[in-house]
C-alpha positions as CSV (number, residue, x, y, z in Angstrom):
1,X,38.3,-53.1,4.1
2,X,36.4,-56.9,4.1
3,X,35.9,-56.6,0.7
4,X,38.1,-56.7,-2.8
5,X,38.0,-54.1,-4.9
6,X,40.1,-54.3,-8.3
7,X,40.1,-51.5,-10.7
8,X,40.3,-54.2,-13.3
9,X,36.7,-55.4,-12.7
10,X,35.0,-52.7,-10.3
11,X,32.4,-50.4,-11.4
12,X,30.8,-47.4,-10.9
13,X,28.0,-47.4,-8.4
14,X,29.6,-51.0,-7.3
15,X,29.5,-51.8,-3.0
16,X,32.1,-52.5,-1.0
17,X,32.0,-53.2,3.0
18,X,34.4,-52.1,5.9
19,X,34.7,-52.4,9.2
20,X,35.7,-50.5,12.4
21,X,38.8,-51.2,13.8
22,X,38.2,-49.4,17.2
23,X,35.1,-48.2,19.5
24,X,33.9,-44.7,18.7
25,X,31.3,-42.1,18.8
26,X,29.5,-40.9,15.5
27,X,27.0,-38.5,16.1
28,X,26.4,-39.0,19.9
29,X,26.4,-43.1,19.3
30,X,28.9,-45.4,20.3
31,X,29.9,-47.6,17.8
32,X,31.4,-50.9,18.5
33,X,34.6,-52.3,17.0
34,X,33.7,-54.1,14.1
35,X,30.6,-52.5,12.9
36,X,29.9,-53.1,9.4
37,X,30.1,-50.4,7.0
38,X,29.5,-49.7,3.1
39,X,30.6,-47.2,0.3
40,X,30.7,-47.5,-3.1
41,X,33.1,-46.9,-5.8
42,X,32.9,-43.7,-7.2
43,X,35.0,-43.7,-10.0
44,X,37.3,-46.2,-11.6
45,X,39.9,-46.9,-14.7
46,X,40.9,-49.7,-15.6
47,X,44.6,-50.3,-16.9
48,X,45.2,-50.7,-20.7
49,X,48.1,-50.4,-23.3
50,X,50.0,-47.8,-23.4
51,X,51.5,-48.2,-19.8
52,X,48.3,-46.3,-18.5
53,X,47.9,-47.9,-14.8
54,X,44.5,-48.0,-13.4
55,X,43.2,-46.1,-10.7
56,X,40.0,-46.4,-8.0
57,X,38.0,-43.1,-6.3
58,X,35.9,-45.0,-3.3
59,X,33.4,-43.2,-1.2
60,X,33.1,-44.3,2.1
61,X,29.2,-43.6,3.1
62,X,27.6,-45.2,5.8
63,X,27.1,-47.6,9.0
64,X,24.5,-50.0,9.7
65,X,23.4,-50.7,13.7
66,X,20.8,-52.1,14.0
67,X,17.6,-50.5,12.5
68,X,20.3,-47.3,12.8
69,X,22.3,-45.7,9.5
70,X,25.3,-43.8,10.9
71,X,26.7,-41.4,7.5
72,X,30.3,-41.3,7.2
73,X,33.1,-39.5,4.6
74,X,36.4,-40.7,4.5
75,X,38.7,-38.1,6.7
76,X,39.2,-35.6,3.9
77,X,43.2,-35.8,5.4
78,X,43.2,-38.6,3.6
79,X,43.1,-39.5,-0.5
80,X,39.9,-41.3,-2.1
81,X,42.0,-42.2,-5.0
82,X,44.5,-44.8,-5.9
83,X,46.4,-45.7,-8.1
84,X,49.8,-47.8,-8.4
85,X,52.8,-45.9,-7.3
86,X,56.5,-46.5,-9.6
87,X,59.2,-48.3,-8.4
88,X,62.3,-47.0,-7.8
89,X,63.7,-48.8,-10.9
90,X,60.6,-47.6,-12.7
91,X,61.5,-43.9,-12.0
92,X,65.0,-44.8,-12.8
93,X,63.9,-45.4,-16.7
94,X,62.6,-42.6,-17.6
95,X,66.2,-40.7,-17.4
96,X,67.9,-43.5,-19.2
97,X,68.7,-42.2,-22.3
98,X,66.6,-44.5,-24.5
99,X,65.9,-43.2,-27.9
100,X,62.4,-41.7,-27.7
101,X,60.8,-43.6,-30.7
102,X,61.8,-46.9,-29.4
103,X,60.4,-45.8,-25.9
104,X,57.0,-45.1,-27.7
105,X,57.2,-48.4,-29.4
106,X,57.5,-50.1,-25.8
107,X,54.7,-48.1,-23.9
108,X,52.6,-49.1,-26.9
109,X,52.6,-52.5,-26.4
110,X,53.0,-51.9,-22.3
111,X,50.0,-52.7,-19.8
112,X,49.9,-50.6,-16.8
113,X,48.9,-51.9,-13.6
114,X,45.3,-52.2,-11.9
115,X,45.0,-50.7,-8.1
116,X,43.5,-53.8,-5.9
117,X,42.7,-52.7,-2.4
118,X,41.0,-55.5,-0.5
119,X,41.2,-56.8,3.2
120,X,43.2,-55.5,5.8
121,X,43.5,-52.1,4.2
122,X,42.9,-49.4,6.4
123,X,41.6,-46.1,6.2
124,X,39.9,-43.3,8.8
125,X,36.4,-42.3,8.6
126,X,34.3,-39.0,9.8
127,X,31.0,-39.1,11.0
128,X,28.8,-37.1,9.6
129,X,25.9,-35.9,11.9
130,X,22.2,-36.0,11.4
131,X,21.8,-33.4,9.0
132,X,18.4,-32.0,10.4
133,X,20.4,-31.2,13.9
134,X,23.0,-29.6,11.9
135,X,23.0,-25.8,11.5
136,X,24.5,-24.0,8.5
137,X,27.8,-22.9,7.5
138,X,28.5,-19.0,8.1
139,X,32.0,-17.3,7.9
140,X,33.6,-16.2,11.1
141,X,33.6,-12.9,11.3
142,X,30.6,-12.1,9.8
């Protein structure tokens, strides 16, 4: 990632840019490390009372070379969505026996946490092809 993206003030719809990490081939091109990329963010929720914590879905969709536009997906191994993950201590509380009204008054009054993924985060990406090389899907054995 090169860019900042906080579920606390990301959009829909809203750009973000990556980067390659390593040389690779995408669709019979070799793409040097560093290559700019771009997706957007796809969905997004912001955190509020409650102790609701935010989360971000980003789409990873595309290189530009040149005059070239090389389309990517994020390696469907991986998650598009984040959100924060609970501590230890976090986890701990919810077996504590705390009386479950004053629990509710807590969590009312509670923010959650916003996901902020910005530089230096690293994710894979799969090229996509040119779809007018591509042929279609059939079922083996068929």
């Amino acid at each position: 990632m090169l860019d900042k993206v906080d579920s606390a003030t990301a959009y829909p719809g809203m750009l973000f840019r990556f980067k390659t990490t390593i040389i690779a081939r995408i669709d019979d091109v070799l793409v040097p490390q560093g290559a700019i990329g771009y997706g957007i963010v796809r969905e997004v929720t912001a955190a509020s009372n409650h102790d609701r914590n935010g989360s971000l879905t980003l789409e990873i969709r595309q290189i530009v070379l040149g005059k070239r536009i090389l389309q990517l997906m994020a390696d469907p191994r991986e998650t598009s969505l984040w959100a924060p993950a609970m501590t230890v201590t976090e986890r701990a509380t919810g077996y504590l026996p705390i009386p479950g009204i004053v629990r509710t008054a807590v969590n009312e009054v509670r923010w959650g946490r916003n996901v902020v993924i910005g530089p230096g985060f690293n994710f894979h990406i799969v090229g996509l092809g040119d779809p007018r090389n591509l042929a279609p899907c059939h079922k083996v054995g068929q």
